[in-house]
C-alpha positions in Angstrom: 96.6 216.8 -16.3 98.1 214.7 -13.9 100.6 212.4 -14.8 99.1 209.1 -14.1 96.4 210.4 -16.3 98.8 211.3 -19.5 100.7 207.8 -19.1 97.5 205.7 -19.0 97.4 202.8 -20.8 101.7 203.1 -21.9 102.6 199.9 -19.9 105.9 198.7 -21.8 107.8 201.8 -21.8 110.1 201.4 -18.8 109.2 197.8 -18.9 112.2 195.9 -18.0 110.4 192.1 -18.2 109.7 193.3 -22.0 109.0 190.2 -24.3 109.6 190.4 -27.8 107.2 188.8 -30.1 108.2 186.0 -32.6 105.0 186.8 -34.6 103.2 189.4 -36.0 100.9 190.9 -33.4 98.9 194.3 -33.5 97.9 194.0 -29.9 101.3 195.2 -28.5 100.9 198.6 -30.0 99.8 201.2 -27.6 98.9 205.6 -27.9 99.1 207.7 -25.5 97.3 211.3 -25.6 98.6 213.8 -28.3 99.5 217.4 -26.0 99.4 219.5 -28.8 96.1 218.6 -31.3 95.4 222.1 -32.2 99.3 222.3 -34.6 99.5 220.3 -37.2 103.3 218.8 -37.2 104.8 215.6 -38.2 106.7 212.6 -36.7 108.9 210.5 -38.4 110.2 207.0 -36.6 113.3 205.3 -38.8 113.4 201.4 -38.2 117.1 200.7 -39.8 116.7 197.0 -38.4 113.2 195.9 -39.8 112.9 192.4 -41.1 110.6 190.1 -42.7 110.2 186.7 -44.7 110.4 185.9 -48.1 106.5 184.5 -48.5 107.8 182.2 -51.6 111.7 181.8 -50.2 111.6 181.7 -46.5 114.8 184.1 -46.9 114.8 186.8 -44.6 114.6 190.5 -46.4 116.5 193.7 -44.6 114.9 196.7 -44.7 115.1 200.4 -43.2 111.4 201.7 -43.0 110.3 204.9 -42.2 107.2 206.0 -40.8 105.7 209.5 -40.6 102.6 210.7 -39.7 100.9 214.0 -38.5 98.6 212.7 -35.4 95.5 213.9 -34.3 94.2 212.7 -30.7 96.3 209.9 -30.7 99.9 209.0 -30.9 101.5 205.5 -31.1 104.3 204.8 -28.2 107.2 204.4 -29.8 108.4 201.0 -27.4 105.0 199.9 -28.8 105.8 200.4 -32.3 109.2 198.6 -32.2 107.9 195.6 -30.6 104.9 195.7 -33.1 107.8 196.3 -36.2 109.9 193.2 -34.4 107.1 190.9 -34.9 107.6 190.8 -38.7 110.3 189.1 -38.6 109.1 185.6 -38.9 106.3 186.8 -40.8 106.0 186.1 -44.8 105.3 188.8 -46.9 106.3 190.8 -50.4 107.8 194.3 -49.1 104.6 196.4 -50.7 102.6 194.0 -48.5 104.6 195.2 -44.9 104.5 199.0 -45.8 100.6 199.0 -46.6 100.1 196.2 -43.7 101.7 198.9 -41.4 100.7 201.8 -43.0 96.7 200.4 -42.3 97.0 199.0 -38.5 98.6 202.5 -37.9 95.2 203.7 -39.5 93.7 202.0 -37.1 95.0 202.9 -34.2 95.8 206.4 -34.1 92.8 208.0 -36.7 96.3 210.5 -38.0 95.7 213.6 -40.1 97.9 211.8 -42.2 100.6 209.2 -42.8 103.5 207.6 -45.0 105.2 204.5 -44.5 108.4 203.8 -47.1 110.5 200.2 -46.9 113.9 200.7 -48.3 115.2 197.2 -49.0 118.4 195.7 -49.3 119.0 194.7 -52.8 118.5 190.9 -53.2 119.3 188.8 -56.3 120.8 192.4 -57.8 117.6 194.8 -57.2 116.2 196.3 -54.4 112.5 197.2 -53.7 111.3 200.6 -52.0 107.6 200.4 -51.6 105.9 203.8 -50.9 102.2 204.4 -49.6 100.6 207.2 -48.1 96.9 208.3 -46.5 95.2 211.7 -45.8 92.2 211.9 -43.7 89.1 212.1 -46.2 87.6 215.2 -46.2 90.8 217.5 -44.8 93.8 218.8 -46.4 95.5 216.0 -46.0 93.8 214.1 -48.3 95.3 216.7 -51.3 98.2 216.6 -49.4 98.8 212.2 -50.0 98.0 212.5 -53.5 100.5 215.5 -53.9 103.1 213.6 -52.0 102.5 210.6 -54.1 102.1 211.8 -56.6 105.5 213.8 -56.9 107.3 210.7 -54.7 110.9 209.8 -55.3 110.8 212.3 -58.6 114.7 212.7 -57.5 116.0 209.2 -56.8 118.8 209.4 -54.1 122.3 208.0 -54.9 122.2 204.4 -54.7 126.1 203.2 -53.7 125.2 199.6 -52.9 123.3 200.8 -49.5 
């Protein structure tokens, strides 16, 4: 396949006039062809830097979240993503709100096998909050495969030493 043909439709990777979004904005994710849909494999994108707004506070909420998903035609551009991820960060919402808000405009983009998305937030006011939430395509392994996962998720709680 020629190359213009496997980039098409990537237009902010290599970008160098790249505008960040001050809102929340699905329109700024872009996929780009997956090479290999006959293997099933995963990809996992960390985001140590995500942010959002307290809907009731205002105060900003610090978060590492983790995305991973086995693709099927489609895969989400990872320059996309981060720009897509940025935009929360004047947006209001409770943290199990932003990991099923992502988890579902993923969805809806890429049609993956499957997908998790986990927010690991800083502790604020002495607790944190790690919101979990998974999907498996209907029909396929994968669906088995999300309710497994979830429901065996976090059974051995890592260390917590502050963060």
């Amino acid at each position: 396949m020629p190359r213009e043909k496997q980039n098409e439709g990537i237009t902010l990777l290599g970008n160098n006039n790249t505008e960040y979004p001050q809102t929340y904005d699905t329109s700024v994710l872009e996929t780009f062809a997956n090479k290999h849909p006959e293997r099933d494999y995963f990809v996992k994108f960390n985001c140590p830097e995500f942010t959002s707004l307290c809907p009731i506070t205002g105060q900003p909420d610090f978060a590492t979240v983790y995305i991973s998903y086995v693709p099927c035609d489609k895969m989400v551009e990872s320059k996309s993503l981060k720009l897509y991820l940025f935009g929360f960060r004047n947006r209001g919402d409770f943290h199990e709100d932003c990991v099923n808000i992502i988890m579902n405009d993923l969805i809806a983009l890429m049609d993956p096998a499957y997908i998790e998305v986990w927010g690991k937030f800083l502790p604020r006011g002495g607790i944190s909050i790690d919101p979990y939430c998974n999907y498996g395509k209907k029909g396929t392994k994968w669906e088995q495969v999300a309710w497994d996962r979830l429901s065996h998720h976090d059974m051995y709680p890592e260390k917590i030493d502050n963060r």
